[in-house]
C-alpha positions as CSV (number, residue, x, y, z in Angstrom):
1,X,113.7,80.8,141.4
2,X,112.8,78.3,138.7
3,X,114.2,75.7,140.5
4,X,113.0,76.8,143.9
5,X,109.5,76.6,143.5
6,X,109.4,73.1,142.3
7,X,111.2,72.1,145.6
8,X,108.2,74.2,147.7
9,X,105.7,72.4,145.4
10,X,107.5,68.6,146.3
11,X,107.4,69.4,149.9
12,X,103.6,70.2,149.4
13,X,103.1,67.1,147.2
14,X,104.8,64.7,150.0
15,X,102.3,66.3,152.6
16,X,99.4,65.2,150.1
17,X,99.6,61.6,150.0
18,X,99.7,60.8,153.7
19,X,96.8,58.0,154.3
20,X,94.2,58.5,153.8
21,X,93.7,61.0,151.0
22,X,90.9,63.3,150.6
23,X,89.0,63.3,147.5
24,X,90.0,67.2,147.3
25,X,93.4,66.6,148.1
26,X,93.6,63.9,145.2
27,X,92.4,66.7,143.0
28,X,95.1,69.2,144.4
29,X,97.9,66.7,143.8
30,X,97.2,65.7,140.7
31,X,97.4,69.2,139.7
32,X,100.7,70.1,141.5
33,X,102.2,67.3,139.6
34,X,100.7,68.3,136.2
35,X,102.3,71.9,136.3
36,X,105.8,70.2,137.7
37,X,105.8,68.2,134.4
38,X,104.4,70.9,132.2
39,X,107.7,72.8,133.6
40,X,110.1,70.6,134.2
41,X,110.0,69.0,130.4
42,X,110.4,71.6,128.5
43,X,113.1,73.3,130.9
44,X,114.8,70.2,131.0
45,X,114.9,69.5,127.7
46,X,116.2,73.3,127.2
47,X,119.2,72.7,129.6
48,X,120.3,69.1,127.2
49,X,119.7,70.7,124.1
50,X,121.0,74.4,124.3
51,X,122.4,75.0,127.7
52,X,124.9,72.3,128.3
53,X,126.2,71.8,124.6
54,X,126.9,75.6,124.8
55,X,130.2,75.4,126.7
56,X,131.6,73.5,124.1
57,X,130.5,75.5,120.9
58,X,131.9,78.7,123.2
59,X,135.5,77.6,123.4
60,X,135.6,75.0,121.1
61,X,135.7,71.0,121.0
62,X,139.9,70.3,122.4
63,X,139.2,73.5,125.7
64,X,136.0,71.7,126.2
65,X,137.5,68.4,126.2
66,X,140.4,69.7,128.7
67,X,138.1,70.6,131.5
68,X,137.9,66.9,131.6
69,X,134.6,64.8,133.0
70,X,133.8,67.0,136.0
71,X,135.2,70.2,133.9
72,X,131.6,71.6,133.3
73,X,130.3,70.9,136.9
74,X,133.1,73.0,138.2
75,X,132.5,76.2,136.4
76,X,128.6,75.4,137.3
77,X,130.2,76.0,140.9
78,X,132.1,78.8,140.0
79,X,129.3,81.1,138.3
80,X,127.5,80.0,141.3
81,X,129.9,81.5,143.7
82,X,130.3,84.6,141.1
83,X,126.4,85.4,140.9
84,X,125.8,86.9,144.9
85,X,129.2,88.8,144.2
86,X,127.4,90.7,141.2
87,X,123.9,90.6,142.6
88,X,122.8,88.4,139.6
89,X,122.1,85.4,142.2
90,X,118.0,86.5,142.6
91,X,116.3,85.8,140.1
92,X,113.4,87.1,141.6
93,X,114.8,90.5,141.8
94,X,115.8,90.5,138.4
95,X,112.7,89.3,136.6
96,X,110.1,91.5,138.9
């Protein structure tokens, strides 16, 4: 979901600055992209600081380093294929 909603507010973003732009519609952008980057910051920063070091604390510095370059990217795929399976893949239904 997190990363859905940032898509729907993009698409709405790209339909705000077609020529010419409305003083009201300057407003509304502007504050689209202020809450994409009060999100995405903080979330990003998140993911590089906790999320993606994590795998390699978990099952330590030599398995880490034989998954290899694209190693991490793969099990990315792999929980991703794993969540609809468990019905984990909605976050929506999970956090309501």
């Amino acid at each position: 979901m997190l990363h859905q909603h940032p898509a729907a507010d993009g698409e709405r973003r790209l339909r705000l600055t077609d020529p010419p732009l409305p003083p009201s519609d300057r407003a509304t952008l502007a504050g689209g992209l202020r809450r994409f980057d009060h999100m995405y910051w903080p979330h990003t920063a998140r993911e590089n600081t906790v999320l993606f070091p994590a795998p390699q604390h978990l099952v330590g510095a030599k398995a880490y380093n034989e998954l290899g370059e694209h190693g991490f990217e793969h099990a990315v795929d792999e929980v991703g294929k794993l969540e609809p399976a468990i019905g984990v893949d909605d976050l929506a239904k999970l956090t309501a």
